[in-house]
C-alpha positions in Angstrom: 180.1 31.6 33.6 180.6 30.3 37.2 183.6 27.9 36.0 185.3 31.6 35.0 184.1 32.9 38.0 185.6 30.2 40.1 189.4 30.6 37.9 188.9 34.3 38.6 188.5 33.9 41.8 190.9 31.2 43.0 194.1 33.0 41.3 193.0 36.4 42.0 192.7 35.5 45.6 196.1 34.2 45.3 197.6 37.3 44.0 195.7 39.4 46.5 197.3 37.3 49.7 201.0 37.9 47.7 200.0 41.4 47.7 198.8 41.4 51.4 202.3 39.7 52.6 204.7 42.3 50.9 202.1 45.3 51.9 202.5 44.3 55.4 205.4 43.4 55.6 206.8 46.8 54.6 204.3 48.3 56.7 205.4 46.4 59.7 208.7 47.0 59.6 208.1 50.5 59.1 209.5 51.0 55.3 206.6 52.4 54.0 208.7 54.9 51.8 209.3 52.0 50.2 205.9 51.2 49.1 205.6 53.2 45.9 208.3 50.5 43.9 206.5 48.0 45.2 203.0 49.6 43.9 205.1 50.2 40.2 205.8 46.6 40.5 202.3 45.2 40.9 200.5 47.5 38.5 203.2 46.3 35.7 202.4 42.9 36.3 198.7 43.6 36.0 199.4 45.7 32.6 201.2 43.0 31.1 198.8 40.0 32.0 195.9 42.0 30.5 198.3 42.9 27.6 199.3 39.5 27.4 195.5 38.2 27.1 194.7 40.9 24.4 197.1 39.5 22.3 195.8 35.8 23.1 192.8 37.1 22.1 193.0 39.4 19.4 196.2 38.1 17.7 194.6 34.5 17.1 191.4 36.3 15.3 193.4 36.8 12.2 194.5 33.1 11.8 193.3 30.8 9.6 190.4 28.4 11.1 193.2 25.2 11.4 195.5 27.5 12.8 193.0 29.0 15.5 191.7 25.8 16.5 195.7 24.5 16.1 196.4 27.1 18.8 194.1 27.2 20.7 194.4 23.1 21.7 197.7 23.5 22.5 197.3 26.9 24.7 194.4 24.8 26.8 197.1 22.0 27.3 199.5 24.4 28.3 196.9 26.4 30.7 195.9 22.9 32.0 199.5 21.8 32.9 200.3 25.4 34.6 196.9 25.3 36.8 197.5 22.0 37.6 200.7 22.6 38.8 199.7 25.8 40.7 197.2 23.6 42.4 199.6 21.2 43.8 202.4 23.8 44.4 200.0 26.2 46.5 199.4 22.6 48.8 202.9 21.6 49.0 204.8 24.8 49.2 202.0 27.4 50.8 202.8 26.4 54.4 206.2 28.6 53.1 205.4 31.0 51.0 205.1 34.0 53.6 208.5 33.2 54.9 209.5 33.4 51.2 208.4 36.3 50.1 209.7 38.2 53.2 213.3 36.3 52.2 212.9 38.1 48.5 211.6 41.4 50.1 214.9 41.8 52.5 217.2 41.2 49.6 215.4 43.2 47.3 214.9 46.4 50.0 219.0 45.7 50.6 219.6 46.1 46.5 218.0 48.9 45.6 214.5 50.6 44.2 214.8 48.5 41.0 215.3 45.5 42.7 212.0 46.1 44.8 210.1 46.6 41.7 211.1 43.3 40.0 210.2 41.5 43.2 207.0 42.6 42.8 206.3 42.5 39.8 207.8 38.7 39.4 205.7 38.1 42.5 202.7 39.1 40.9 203.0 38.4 37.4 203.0 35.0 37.4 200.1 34.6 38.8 198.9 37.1 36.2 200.4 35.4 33.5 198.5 31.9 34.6 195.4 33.0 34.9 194.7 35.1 31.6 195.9 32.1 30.1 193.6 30.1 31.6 190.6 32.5 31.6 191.7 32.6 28.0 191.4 28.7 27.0 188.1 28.5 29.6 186.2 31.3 27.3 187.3 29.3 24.1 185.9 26.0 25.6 182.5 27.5 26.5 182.2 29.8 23.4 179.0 31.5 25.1 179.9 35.1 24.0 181.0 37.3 26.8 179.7 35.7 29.9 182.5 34.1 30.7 184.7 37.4 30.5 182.0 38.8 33.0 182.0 35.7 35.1 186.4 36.2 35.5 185.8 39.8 35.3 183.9 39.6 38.8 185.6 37.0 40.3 188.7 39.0 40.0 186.9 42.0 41.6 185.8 39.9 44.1 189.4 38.4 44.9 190.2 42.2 45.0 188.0 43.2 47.8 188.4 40.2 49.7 192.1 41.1 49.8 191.8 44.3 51.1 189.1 42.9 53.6 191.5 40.3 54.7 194.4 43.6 54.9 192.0 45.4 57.3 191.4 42.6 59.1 187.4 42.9 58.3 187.0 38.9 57.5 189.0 36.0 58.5 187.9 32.4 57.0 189.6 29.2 56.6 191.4 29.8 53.5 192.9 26.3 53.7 189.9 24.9 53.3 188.9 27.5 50.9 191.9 26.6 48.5 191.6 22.7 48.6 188.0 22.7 48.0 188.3 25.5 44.8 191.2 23.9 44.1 189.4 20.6 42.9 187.0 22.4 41.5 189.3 24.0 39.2 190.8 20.2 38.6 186.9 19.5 37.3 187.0 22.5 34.9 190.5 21.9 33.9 189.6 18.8 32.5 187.1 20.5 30.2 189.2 22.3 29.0 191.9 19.6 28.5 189.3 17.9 26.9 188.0 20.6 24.7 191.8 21.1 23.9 192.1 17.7 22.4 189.1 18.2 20.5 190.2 21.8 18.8 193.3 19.5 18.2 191.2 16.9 16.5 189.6 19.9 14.5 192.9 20.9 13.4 193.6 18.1 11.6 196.9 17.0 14.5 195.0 14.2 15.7 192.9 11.8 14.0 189.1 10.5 15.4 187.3 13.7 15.0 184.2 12.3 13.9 184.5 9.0 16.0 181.5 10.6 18.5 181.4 8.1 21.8 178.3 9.0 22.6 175.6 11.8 21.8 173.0 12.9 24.6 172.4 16.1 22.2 168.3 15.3 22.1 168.3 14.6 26.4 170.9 17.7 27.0 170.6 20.2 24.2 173.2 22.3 23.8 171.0 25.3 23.5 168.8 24.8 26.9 169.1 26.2 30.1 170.4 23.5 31.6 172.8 22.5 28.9 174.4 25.7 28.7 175.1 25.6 32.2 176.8 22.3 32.2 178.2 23.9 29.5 179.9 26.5 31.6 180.0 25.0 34.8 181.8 22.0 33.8 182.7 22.1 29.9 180.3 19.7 29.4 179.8 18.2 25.4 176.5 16.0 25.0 178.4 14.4 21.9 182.1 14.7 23.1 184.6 12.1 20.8 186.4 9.1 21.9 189.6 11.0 22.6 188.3 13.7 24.2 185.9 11.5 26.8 189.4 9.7 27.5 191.4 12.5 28.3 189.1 13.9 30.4 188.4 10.7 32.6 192.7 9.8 32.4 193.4 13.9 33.3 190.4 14.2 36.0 190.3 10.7 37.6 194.2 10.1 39.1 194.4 14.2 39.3 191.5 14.7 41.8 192.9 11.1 44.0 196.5 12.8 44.0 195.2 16.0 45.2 192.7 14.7 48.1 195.4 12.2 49.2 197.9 15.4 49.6 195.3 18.0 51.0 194.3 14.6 53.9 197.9 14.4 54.1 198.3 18.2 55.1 195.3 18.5 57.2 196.6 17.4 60.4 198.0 20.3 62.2 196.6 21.5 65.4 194.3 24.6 65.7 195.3 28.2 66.8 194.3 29.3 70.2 191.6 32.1 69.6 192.4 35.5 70.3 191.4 38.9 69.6 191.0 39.6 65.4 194.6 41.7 64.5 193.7 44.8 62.7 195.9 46.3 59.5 199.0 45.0 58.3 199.2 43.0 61.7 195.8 41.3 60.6 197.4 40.4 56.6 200.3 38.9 57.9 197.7 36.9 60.0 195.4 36.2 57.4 198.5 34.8 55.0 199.7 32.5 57.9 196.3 31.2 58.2 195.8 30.7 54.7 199.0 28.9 54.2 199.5 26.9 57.5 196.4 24.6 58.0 
């Protein structure tokens, strides 16, 4: 639950400072008539990433056994490549991404009302997109019911208030710190995942070794105790995971977490803001984003 927590969370928060940026942006410049497309925008991205993790959801339910397990293997691989991605994007390019998003918002405000809503909405559904696919492939790793749905469900709400905290200007924290440290955490779960991935694989018949079992700590960790089910959805953990899958989990997690360390040191060497008085409104979200994307 907490590992869908965390995912819930992290990209949530993410949408929530894209949201903060083109809010206060529009409110600083004074174009709040223009606020409503933007708004249309948003809520049509959220529509269609729930829609799109209904159909991820329901739609595999009527497959055959291979074919679930086919599917779902690839859709973790494919949820494990975007995140990972998104982790090291949000490092590289963050420092950026205000001045971005303001570029996109001038054009768009210049074109038209349509134009303003497909800003927005591209803005925000990608992010979207990512993360019900990820929630997604976590809940089938775990298979523990619908804990993790509630663990995403609250870390979404919690990425939801903390944005609108951050827009009023009611908490400021080191965001920096906050995504490099989340983000490796979410390196940790996305190698369960990959992991569990190969395995569904394996089940499908796509790649051979199912029953080659490395190791099996099933009578030390059961699967059904306390604390194996929260290694279980803390950190995907399998107390008799196969030869494949204990591979791909150490070749994904091991260069993964040195690459993303040696970027984040790399990009932690700029020098401190003199301290001030805390910026209320949309004077204090356009504060908040540089903060969050320029230490």
């Amino acid at each position: 639950m907490f590992g869908n927590y965390l995912i819930g969370l992290r990209e949530g928060l993410e949408a929530s400072l894209v949201v903060c940026i083109l809010i206060a942006y529009l409110v600083k410049t004074d174009r709040r008539d223009r606020l409503a497309p933007v708004w249309l925008g948003i809520a049509a991205a959220v529509v269609l990433s729930m829609a799109f993790g209904a159909v991820l959801q329901f739609g595999s339910s009527s497959l055959t056994f291979e074919a679930q397990e086919a599917l779902g293997g690839s859709l973790s691989i494919i949820a494990v490549g975007l995140v990972t991605w998104m982790v090291f994007w949000m490092r590289r390019t963050a420092r950026h991404l205000r001045a971005e998003l303001h570029g996109k918002l001038d054009a768009a405000l210049a074109m038209g009302t349509l134009a303003l809503v497909v800003t927005a909405f591209l803005a925000v559904g990608r992010e979207g997109l990512e993360t019900a696919l990820f929630i997604w492939a976590a809940v089938q790793a775990t298979d523990d019911g619908v804990r993790p749905l509630v663990g995403a469900a609250l870390g979404l709400l919690t990425a939801v208030v903390l944005g609108w905290l951050f827009y009023r200007g009611a908490v400021r924290i080191n965001l920096a710190k906050f995504f490099t440290w989340t983000g490796a955490m979410l390196v940790v779960v996305a190698a369960g995942v990959l992991a569990y991935g190969f395995h569904d694989l394996q089940e499908a018949g796509w790649l051979p070794g199912l029953h080659s079992t490395l190791f099996d700590i099933s009578s030390t960790i059961p699967a059904d105790s306390w604390y194996g089910t929260l290694l279980k959805g803390v950190l995907n953990f399998q107390p008799d995971p196969t030869a494949l899958q204990a591979a791909v989990w150490a070749l994904y997690l091991v260069p993964t977490m040195y690459l993303f360390f040696r970027k984040s040191a790399g990009s932690a060497g700029s020098a401190p803001r003199p301290a001030g008085p805390a910026p209320t409104g949309a004077v204090a979200a356009d504060a908040v984003a540089a903060d969050a994307v320029g230490d």
